[in-house]
PDB file of the backbone (N, CA, C, O) and the ligand in Angstrom, with CONECT records:
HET     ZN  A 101       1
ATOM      1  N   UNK A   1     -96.870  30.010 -10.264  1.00  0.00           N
ATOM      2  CA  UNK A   1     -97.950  30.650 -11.037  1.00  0.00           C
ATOM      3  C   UNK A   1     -98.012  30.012 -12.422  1.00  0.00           C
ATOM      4  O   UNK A   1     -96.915  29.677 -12.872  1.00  0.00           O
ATOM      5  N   UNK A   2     -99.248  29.742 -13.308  1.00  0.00           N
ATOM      6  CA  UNK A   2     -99.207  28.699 -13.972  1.00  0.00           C
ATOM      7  C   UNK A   2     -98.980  29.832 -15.463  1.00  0.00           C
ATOM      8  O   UNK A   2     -99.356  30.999 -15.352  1.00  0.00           O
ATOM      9  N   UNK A   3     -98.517  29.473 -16.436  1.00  0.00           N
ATOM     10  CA  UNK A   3     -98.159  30.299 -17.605  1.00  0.00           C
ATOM     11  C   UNK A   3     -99.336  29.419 -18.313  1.00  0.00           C
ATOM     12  O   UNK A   3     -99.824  28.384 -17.859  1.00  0.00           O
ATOM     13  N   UNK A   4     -99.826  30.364 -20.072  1.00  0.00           N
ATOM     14  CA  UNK A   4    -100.547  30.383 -20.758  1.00  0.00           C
ATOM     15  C   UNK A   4     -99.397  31.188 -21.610  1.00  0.00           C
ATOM     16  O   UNK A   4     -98.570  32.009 -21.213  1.00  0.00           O
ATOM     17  N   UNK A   5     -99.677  30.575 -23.128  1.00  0.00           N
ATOM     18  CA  UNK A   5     -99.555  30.956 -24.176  1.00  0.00           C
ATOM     19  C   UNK A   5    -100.642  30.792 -25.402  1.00  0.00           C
ATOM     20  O   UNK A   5    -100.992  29.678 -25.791  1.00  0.00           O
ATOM     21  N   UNK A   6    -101.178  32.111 -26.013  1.00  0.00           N
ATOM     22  CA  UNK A   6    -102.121  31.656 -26.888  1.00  0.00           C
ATOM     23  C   UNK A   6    -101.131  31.548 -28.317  1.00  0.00           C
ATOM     24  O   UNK A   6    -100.317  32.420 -28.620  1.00  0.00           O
ATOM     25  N   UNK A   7    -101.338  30.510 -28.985  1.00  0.00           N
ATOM     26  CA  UNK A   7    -100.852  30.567 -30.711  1.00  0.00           C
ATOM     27  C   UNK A   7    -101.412  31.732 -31.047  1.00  0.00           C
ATOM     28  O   UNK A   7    -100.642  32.692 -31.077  1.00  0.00           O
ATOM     29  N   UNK A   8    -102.233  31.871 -31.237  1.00  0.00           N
ATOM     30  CA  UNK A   8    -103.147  33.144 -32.016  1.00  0.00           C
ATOM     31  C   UNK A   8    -102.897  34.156 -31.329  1.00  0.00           C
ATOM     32  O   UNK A   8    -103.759  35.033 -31.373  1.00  0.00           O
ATOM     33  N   UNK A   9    -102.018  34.341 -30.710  1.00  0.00           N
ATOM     34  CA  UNK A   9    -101.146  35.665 -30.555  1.00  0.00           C
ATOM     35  C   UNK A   9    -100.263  36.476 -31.514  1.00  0.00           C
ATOM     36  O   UNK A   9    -100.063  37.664 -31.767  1.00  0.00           O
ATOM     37  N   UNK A  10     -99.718  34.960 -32.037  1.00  0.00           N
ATOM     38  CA  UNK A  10     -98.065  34.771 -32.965  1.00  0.00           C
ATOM     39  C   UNK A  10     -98.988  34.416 -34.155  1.00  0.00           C
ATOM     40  O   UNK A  10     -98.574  35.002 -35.155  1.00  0.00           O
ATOM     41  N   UNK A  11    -100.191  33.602 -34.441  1.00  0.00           N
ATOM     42  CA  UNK A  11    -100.075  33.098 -35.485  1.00  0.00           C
ATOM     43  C   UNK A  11    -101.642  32.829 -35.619  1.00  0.00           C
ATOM     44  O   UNK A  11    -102.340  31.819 -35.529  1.00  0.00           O
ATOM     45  N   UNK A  12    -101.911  34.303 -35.898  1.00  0.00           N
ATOM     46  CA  UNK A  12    -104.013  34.653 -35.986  1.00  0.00           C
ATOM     47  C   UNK A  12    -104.552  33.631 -36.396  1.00  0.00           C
ATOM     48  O   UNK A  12    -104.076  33.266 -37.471  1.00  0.00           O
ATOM     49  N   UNK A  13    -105.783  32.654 -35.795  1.00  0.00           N
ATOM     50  CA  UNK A  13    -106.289  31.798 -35.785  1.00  0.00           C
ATOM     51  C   UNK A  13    -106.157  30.563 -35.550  1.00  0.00           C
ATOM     52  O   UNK A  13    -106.945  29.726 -35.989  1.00  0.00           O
ATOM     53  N   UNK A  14    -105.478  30.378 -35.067  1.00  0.00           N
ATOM     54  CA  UNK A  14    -104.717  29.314 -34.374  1.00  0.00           C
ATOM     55  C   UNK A  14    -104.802  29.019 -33.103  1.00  0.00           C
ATOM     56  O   UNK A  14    -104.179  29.642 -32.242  1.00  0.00           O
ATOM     57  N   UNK A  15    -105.779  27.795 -32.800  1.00  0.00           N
ATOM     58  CA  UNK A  15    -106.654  27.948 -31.162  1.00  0.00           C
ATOM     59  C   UNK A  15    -105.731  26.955 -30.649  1.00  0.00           C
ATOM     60  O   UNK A  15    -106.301  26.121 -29.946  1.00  0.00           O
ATOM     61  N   UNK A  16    -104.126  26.737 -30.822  1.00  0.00           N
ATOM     62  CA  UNK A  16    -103.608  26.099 -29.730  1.00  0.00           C
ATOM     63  C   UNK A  16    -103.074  27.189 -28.301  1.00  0.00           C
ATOM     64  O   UNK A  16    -102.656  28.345 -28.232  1.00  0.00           O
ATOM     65  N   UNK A  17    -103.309  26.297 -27.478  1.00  0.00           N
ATOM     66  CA  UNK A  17    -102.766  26.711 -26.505  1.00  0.00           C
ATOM     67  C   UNK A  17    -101.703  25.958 -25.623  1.00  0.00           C
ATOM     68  O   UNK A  17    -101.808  24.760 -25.358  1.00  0.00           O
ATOM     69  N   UNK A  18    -100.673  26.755 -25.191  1.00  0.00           N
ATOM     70  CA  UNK A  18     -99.142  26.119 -24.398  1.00  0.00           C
ATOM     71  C   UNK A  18     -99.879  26.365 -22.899  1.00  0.00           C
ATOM     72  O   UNK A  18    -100.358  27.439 -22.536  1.00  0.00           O
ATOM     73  N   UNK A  19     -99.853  25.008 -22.047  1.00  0.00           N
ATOM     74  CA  UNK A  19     -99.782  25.503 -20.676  1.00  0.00           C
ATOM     75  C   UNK A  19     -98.877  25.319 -19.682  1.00  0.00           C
ATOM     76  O   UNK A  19     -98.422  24.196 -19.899  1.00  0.00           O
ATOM     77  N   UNK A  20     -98.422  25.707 -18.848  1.00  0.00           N
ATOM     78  CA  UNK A  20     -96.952  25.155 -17.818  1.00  0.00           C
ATOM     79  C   UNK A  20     -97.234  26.114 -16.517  1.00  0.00           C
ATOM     80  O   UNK A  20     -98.135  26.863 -16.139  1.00  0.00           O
ATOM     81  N   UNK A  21     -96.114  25.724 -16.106  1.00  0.00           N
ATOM     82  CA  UNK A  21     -96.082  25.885 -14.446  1.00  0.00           C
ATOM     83  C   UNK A  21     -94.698  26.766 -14.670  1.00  0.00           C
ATOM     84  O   UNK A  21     -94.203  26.985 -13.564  1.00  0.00           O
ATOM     85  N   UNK A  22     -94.135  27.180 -15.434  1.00  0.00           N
ATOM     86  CA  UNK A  22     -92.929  28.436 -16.050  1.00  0.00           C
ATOM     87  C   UNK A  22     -92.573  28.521 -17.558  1.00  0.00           C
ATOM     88  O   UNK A  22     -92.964  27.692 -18.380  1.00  0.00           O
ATOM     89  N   UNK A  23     -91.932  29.407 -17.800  1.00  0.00           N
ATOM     90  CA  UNK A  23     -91.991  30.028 -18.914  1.00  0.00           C
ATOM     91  C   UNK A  23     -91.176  28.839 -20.019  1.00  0.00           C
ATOM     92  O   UNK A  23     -91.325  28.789 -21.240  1.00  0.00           O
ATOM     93  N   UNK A  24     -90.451  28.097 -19.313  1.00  0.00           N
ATOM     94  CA  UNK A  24     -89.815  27.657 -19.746  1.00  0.00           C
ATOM     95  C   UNK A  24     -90.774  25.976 -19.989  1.00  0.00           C
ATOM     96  O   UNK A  24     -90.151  25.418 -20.893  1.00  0.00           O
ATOM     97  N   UNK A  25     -91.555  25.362 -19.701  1.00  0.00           N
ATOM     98  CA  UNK A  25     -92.124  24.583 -19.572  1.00  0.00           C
ATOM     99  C   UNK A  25     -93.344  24.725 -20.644  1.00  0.00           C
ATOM    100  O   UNK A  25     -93.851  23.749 -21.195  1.00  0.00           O
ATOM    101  N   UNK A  26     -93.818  26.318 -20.905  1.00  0.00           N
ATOM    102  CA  UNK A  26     -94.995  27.005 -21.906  1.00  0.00           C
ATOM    103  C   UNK A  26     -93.726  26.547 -23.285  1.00  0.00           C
ATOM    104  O   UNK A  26     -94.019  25.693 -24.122  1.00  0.00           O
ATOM    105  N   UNK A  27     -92.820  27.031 -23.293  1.00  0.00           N
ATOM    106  CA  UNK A  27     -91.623  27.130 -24.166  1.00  0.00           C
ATOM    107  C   UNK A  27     -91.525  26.100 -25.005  1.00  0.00           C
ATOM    108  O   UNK A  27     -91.349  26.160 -26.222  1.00  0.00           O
ATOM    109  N   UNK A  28     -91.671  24.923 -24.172  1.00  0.00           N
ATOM    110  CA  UNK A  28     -90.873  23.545 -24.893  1.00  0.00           C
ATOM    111  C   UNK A  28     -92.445  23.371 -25.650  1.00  0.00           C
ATOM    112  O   UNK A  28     -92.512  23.243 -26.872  1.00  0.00           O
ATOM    113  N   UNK A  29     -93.674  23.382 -24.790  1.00  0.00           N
ATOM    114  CA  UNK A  29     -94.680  22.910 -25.349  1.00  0.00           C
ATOM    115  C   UNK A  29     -95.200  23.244 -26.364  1.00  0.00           C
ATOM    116  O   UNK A  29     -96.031  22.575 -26.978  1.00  0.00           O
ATOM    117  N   UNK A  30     -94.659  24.630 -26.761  1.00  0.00           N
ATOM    118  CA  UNK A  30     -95.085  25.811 -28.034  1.00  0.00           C
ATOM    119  C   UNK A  30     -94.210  25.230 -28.995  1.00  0.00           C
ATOM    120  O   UNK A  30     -94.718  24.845 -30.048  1.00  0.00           O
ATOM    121  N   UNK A  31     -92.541  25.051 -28.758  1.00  0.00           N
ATOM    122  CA  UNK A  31     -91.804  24.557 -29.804  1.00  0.00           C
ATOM    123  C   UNK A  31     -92.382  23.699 -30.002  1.00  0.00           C
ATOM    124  O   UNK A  31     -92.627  23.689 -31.208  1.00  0.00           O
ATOM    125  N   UNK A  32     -92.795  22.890 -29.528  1.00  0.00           N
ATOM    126  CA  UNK A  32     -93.270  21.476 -30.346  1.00  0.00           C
ATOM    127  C   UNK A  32     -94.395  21.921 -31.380  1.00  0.00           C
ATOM    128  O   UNK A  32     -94.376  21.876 -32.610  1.00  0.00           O
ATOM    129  N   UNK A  33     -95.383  22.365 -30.502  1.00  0.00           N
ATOM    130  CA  UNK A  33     -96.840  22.954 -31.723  1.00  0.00           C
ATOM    131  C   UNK A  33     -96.194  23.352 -33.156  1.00  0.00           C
ATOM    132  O   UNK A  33     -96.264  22.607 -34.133  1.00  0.00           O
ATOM    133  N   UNK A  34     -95.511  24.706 -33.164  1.00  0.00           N
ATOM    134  CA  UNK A  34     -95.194  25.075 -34.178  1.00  0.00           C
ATOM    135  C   UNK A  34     -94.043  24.540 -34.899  1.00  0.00           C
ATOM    136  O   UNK A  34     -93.677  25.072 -35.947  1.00  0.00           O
ATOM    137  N   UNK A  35     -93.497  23.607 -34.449  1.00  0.00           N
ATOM    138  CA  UNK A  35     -92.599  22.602 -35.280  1.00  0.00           C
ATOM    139  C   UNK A  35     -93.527  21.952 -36.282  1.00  0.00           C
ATOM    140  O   UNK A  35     -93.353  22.078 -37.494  1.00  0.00           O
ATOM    141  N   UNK A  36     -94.876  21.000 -35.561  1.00  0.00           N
ATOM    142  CA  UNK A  36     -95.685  20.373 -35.654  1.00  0.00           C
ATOM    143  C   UNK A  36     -96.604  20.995 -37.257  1.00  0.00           C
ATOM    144  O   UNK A  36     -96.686  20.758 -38.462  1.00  0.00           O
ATOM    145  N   UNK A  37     -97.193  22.000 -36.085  1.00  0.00           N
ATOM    146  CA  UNK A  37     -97.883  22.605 -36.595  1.00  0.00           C
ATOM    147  C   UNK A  37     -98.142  23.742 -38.026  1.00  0.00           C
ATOM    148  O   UNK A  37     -98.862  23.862 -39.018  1.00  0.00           O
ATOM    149  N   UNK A  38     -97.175  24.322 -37.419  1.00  0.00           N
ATOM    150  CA  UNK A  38     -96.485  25.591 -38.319  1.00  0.00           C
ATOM    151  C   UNK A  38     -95.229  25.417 -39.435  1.00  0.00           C
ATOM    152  O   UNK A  38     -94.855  26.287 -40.222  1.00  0.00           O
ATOM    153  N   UNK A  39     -94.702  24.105 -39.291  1.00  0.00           N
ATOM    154  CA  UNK A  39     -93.334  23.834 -40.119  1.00  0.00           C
ATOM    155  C   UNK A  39     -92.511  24.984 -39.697  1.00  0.00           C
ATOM    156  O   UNK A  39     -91.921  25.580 -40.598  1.00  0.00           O
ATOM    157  N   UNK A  40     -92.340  25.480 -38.243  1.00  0.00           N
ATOM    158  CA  UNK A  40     -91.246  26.395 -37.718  1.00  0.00           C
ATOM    159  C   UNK A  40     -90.167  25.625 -37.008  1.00  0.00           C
ATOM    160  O   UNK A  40     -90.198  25.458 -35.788  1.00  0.00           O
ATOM    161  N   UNK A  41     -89.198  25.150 -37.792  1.00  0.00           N
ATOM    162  CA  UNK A  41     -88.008  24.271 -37.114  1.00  0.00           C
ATOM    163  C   UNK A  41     -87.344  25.159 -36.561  1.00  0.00           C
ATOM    164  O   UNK A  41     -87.193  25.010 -35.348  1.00  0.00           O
ATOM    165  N   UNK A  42     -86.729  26.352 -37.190  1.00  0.00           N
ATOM    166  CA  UNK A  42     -85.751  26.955 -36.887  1.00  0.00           C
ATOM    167  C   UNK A  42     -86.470  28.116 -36.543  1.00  0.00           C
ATOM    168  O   UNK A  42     -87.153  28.798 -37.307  1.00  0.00           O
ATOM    169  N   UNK A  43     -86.203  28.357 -34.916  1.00  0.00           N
ATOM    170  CA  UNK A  43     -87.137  29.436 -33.893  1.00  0.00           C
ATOM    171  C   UNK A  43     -85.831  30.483 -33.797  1.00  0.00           C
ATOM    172  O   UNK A  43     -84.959  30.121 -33.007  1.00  0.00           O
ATOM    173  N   UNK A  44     -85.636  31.524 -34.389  1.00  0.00           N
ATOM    174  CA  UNK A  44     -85.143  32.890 -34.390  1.00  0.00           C
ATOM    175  C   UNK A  44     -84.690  33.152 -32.834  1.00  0.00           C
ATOM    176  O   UNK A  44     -85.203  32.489 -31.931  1.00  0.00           O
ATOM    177  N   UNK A  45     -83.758  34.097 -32.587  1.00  0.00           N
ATOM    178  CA  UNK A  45     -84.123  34.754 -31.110  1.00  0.00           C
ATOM    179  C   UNK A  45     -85.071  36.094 -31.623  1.00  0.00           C
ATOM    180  O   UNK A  45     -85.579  36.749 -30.713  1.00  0.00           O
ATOM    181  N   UNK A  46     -85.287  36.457 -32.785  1.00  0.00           N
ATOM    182  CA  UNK A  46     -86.636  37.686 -32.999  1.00  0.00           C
ATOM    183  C   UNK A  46     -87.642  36.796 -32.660  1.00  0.00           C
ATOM    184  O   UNK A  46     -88.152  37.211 -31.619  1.00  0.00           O
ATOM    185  N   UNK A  47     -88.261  35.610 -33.089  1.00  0.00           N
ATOM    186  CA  UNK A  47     -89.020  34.682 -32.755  1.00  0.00           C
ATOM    187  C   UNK A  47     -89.148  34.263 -31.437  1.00  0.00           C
ATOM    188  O   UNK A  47     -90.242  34.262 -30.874  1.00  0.00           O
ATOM    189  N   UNK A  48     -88.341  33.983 -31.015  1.00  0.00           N
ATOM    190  CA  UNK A  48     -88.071  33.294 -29.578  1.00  0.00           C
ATOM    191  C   UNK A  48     -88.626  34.400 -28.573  1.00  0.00           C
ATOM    192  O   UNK A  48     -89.451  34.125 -27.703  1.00  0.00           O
ATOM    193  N   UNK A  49     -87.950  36.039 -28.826  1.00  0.00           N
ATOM    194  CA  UNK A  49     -88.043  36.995 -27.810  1.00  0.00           C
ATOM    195  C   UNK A  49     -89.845  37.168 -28.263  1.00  0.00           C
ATOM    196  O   UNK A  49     -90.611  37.271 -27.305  1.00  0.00           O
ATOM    197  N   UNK A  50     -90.355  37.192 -29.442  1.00  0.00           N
ATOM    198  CA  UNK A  50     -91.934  37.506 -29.852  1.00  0.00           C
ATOM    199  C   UNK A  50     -92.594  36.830 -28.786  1.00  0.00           C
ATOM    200  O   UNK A  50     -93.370  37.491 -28.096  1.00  0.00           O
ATOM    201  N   UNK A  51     -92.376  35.349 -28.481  1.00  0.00           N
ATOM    202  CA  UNK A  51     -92.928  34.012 -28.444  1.00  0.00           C
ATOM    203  C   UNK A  51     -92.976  34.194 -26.673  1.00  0.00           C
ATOM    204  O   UNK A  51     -93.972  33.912 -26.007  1.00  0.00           O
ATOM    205  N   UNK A  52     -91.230  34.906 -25.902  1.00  0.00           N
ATOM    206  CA  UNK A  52     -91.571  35.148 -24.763  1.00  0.00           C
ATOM    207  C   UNK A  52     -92.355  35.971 -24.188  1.00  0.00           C
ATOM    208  O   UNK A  52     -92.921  35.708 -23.127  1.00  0.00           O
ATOM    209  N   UNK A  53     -92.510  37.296 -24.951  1.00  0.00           N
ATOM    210  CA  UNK A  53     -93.175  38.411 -24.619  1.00  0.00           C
ATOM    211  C   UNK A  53     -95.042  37.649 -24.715  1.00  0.00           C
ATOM    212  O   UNK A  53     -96.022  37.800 -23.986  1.00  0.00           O
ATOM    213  N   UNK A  54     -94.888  37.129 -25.529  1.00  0.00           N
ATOM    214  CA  UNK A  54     -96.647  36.440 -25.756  1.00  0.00           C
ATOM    215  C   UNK A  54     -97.466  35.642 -24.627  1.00  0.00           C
ATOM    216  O   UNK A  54     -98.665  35.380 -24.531  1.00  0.00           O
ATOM    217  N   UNK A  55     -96.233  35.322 -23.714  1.00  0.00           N
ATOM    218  CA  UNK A  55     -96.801  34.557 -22.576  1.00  0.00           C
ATOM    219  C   UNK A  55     -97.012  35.300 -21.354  1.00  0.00           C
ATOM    220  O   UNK A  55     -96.417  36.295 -20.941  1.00  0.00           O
ATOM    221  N   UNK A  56     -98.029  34.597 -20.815  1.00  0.00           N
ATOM    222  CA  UNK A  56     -99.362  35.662 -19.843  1.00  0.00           C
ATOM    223  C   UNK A  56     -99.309  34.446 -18.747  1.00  0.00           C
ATOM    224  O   UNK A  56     -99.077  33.257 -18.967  1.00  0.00           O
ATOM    225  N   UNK A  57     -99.661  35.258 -17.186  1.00  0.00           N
ATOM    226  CA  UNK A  57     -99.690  34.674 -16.307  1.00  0.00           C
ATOM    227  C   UNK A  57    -101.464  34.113 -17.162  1.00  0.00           C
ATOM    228  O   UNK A  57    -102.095  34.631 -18.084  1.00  0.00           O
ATOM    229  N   UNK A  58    -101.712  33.021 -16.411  1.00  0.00           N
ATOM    230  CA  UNK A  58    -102.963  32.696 -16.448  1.00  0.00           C
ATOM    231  C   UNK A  58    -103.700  32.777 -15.647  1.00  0.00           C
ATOM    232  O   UNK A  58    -103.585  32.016 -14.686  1.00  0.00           O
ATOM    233  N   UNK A  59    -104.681  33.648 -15.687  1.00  0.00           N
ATOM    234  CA  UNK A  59    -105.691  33.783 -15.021  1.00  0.00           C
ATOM    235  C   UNK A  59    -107.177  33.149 -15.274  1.00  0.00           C
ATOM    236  O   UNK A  59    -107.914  33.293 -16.249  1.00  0.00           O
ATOM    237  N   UNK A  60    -107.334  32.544 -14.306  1.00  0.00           N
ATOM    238  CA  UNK A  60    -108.295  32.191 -14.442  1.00  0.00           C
ATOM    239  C   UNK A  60    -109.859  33.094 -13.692  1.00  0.00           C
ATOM    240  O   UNK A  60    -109.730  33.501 -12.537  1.00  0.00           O
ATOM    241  N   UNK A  61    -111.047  33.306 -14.321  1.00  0.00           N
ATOM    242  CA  UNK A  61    -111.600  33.908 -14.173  1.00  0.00           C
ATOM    243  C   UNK A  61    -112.986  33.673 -13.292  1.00  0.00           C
ATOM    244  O   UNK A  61    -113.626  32.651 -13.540  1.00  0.00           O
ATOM    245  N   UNK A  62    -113.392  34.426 -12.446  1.00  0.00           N
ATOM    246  CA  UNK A  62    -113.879  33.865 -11.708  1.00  0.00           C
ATOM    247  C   UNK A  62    -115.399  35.243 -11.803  1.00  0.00           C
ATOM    248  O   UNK A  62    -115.209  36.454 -11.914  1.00  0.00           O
ATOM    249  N   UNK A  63    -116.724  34.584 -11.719  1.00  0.00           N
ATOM    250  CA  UNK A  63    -117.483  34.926 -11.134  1.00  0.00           C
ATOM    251  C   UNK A  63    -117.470  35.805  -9.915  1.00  0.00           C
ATOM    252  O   UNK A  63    -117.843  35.266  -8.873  1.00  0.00           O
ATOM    253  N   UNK A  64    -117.077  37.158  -9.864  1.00  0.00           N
ATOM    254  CA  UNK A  64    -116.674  37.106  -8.831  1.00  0.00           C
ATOM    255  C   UNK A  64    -117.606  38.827  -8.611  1.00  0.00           C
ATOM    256  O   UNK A  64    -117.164  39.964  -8.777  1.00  0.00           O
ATOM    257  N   UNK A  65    -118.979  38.366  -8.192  1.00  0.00           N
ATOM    258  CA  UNK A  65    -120.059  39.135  -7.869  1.00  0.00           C
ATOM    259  C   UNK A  65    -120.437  39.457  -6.459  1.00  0.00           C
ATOM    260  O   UNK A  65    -120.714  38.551  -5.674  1.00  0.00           O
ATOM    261  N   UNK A  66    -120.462  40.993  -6.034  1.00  0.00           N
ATOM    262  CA  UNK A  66    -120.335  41.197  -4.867  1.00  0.00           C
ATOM    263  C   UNK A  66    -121.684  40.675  -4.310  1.00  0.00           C
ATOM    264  O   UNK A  66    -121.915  40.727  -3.102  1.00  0.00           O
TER     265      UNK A  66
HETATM  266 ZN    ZN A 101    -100.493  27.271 -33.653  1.00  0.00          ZN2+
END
């Protein structure tokens, strides 16, 4: 099942998005953003546990009219 993480969950206005195939794969791709992005080198486990809870199966949405 494919994971989604929105930034702008953690960090309002911020249209990156992490995508992977597990949580752990959303994980590495987010550390990088907000290393990058955010100047967040040093990811907390308060951070870390925020950052897991933030990630959502992805659904994708479908037209889906009887
Ligand atoms: Zn971001």
């Amino acid at each position: 099942m494919a994971k989604v993480l929105y930034c702008n969950s953690l960090v309002p206005g911020c249209k990156f998005e992490a995508h992977g195939n597990s949580e752990e794969e959303v994980l590495g791709d987010f550390a990088d953003h907000i290393a990058i992005a955010h100047n967040m080198v040093n990811i907390s486990e308060e951070i870390l546990a925020m950052i897991s809870k933030a990630i959502q199966e992805e659904i994708r949405l479908r037209a889906a009219r009887a």
